[in-house]
C-alpha positions in Angstrom: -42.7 -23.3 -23.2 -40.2 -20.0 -22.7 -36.7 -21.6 -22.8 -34.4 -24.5 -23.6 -34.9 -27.4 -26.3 -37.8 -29.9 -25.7 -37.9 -33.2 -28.4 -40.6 -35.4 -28.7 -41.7 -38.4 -30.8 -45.9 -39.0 -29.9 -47.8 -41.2 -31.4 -49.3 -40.8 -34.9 -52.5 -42.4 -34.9 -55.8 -41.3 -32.9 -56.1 -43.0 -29.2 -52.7 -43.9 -29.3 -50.5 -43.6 -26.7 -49.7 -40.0 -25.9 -51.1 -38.9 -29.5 -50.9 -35.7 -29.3 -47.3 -34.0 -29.0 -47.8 -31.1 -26.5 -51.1 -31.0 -25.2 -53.2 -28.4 -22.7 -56.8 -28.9 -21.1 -56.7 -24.6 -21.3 -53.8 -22.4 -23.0 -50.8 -23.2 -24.2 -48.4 -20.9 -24.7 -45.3 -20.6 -26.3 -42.8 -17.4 -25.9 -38.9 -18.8 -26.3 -37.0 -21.8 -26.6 -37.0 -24.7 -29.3 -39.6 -27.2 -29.2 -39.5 -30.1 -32.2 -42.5 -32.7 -32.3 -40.6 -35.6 -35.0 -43.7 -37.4 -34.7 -47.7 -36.9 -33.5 -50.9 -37.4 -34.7 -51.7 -33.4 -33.4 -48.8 -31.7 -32.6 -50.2 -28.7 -30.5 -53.7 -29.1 -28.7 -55.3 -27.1 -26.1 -58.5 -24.8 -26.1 -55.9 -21.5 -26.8 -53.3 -21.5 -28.4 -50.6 -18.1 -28.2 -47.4 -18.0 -30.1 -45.1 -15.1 -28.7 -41.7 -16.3 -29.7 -39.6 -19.4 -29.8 -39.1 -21.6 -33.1 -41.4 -24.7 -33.2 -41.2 -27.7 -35.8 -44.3 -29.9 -35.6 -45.0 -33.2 -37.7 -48.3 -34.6 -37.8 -50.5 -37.7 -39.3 -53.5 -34.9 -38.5 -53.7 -31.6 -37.9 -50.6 -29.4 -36.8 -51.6 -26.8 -34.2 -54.9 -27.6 -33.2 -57.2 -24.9 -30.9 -60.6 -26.7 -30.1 -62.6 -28.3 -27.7 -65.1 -31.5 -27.7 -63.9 -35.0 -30.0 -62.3 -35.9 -32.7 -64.5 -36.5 -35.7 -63.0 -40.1 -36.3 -64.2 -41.2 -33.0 -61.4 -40.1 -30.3 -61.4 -37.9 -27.9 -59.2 -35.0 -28.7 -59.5 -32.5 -26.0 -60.6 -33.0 -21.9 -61.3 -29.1 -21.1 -64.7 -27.5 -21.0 -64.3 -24.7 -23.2 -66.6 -24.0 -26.3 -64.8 -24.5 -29.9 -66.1 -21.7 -30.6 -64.4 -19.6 -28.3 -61.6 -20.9 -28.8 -58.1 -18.7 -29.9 -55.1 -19.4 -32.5 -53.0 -16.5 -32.1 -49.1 -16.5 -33.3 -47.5 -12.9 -33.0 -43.7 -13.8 -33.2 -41.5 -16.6 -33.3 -40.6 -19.4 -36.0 -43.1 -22.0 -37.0 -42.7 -24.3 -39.5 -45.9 -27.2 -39.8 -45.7 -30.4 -41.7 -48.6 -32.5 -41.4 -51.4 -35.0 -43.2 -54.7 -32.9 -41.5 -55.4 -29.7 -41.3 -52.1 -27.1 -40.9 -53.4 -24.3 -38.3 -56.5 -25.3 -37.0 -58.9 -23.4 -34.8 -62.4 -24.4 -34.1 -62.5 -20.7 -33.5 -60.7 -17.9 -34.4 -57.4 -17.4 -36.1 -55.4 -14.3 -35.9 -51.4 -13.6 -37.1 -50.1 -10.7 -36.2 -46.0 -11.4 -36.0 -44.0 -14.1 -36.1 -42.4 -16.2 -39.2 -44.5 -19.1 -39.7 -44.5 -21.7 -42.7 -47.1 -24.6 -42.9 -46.5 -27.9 -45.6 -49.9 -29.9 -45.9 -51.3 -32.3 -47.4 -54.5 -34.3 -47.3 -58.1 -34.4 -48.9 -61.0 -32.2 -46.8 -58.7 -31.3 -44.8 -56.5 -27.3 -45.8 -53.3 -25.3 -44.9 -55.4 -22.9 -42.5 -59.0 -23.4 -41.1 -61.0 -22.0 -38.2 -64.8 -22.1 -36.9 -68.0 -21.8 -38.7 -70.0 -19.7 -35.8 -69.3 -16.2 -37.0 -65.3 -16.7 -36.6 -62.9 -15.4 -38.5 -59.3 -15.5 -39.9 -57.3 -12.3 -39.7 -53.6 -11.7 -40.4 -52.5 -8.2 -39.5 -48.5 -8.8 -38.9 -45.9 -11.2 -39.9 -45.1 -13.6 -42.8 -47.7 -16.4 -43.1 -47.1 -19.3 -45.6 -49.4 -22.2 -46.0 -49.7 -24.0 -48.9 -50.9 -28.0 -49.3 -54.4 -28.8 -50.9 -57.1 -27.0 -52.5 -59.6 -28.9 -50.9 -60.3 -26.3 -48.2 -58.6 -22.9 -48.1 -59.3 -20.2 -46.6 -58.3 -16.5 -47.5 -57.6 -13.7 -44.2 -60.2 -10.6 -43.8 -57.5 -9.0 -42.2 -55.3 -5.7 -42.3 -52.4 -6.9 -44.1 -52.5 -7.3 -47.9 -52.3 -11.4 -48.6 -53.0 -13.2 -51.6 -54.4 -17.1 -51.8 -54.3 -19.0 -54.9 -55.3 -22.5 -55.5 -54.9 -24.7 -59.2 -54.9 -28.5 -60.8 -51.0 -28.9 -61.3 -49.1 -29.4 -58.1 -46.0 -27.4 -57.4 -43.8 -30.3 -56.5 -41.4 -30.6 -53.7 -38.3 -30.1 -56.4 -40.1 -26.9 -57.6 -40.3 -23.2 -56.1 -43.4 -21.0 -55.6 -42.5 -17.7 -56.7 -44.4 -14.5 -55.1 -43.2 -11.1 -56.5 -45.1 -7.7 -55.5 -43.8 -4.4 -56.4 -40.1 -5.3 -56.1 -40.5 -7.9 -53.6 -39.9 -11.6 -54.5 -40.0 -14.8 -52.3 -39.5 -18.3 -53.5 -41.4 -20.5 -51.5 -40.1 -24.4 -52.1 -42.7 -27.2 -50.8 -41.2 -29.3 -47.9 -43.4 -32.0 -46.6 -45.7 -32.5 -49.5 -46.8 -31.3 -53.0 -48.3 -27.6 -53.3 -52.0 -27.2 -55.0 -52.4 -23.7 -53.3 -50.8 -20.8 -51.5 -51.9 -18.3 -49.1 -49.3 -15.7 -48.5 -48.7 -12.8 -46.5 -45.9 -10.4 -45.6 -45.4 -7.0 -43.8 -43.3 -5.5 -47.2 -46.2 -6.3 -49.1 -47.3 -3.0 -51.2 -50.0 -1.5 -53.1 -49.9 -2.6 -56.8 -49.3 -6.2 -59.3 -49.0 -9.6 -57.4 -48.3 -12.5 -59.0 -47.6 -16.7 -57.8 -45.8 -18.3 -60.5 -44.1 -22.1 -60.3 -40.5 -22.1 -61.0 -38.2 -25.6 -61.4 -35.2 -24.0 -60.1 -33.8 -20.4 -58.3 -30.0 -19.4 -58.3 -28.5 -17.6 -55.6 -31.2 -17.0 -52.4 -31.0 -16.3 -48.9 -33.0 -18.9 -47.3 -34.8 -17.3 -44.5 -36.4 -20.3 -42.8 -37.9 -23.7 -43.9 -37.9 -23.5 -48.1 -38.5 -19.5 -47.7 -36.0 -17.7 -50.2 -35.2 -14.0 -50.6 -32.4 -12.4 -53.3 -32.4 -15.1 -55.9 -32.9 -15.2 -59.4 -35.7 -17.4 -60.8 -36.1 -19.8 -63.7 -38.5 -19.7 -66.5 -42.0 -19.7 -64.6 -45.5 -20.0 -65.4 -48.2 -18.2 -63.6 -50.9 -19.7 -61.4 -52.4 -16.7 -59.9 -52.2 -13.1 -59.6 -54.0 -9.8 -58.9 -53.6 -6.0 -58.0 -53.2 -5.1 -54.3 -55.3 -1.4 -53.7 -56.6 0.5 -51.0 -60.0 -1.4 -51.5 -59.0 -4.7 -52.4 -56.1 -5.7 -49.7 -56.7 -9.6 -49.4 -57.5 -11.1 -52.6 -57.3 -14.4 -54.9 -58.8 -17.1 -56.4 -59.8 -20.7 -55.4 -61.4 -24.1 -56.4 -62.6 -24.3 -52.7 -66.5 -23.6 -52.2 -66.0 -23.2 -48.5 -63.6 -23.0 -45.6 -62.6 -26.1 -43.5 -64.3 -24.3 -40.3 -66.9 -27.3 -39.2 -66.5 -27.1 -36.1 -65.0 -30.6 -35.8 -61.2 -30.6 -33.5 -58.9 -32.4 -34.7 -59.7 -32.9 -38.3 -62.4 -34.1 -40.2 
């Protein structure tokens, strides 16, 4: 998709009619335009996936953008092309992305790379995370751009990449009338949940620097620029109380805690 406005309503269970919202045997890509999936049970499919631009809002009973290959785990068949999972590519390097969805948020049976782009992702389910990718030696690497996801702690999943980020995951949820609040060296964003309830955050920007991080909950900001989808910037924050936090260094660039024992990288499309 590079221009215009596309609008589509798919169907939100597996094998239903037209279930998946914009789907592609090989690559899809996306470079301008708006494109808004209302309903789906996977919004984006195809064995590649590359975000270059555009804004894209995608609502899903399963997983949100979705790079694989072979069947669904509940029994349908997700994907008709030929190519391995585990070759397969998630790649956003500009644009707007917002997720919503029930499955898992970005999904790649391969790898998963962000390297631009302004993308926020709202999940919620159990054995299912924000972010996942493939178990056979792939990887998740953010080197560019703002990255929000943030739903269960079942299955998260932390970046090895260039760009500091921090993921932290507790028992409390962060409800959708609350704010996340991320403040680093001077730098503050208020992240408020949209589709569901928040038991972790993994978080990245380019203005991140060297030094304290901290994620603390927060039941109301004043002021704020809202920069896209529950994303704040210049506000003032209420009383908080901290869920996580560390020190950003030279040697220690993506860091954090979690109740997850492993990522959601199976090797199933289309959720687990």
């Amino acid at each position: 998709h590079s221009g215009g406005d596309v609008n589509i309503a798919a169907g939100t269970y597996v094998d239903s009619a037209a279930d998946d919202g914009i789907h592609a045997d090989a690559t899809l890509n996306i470079s301008g335009g708006t494109t808004t999936l209302s309903t789906s049970y996977e919004g984006l499919e195809a064995s590649d996936i590359y975000a270059t631009g555009g804004t894209t809002y995608v609502s899903a009973s399963d997983d949100g953008w979705n790079a694989s290959g072979g069947s669904d785990s509940t029994g349908g068949s997700d994907f008709g092309g030929t190519t391995s999972g585990s070759n397969s590519m998630l790649r956003i390097s500009g644009g707007y992305h917002y997720v919503a969805c029930s499955g898992d948020g970005l999904d790649s049976n391969g790898n998963l790379e962000v390297t631009g782009g302004f993308t926020v992702v709202s999940q919620s389910g159990n054995g299912n995370g924000p972010l996942d990718y493939g178990d056979n030696s792939n990887y998740f690497k953010q080197s560019g751009g703002f990255l929000a996801a943030y739903g269960s702690n079942d299955m998260t999943v932390s970046s090895t990449g260039t760009q500091r980020s921090i993921l932290g995951s507790w028992s409390s949820a962060v409800s959708t009338s609350q704010y996340m609040v991320v403040t680093n060296e001077g730098i503050s964003y208020a992240v408020k949940p949209q589709f569901a309830a928040a038991y972790s955050l993994y978080i990245s920007a380019e203005g991140f620097a060297d030094g304290s991080v901290t994620i603390a909950s927060a039941s109301s900001i004043s002021g704020g620029t809202e920069v896209f989808k529950g994303v704040y910037t210049d506000f003032t924050a209420s009383t908080s109380s901290t869920l996580a936090s560390g020190t950003w260094s030279s040697s220690s660039i993506n860091i954090g805690s979690t109740n997850s024992t492993e990522h959601g990288g199976s090797g199933f499309p289309g959720g687990r």
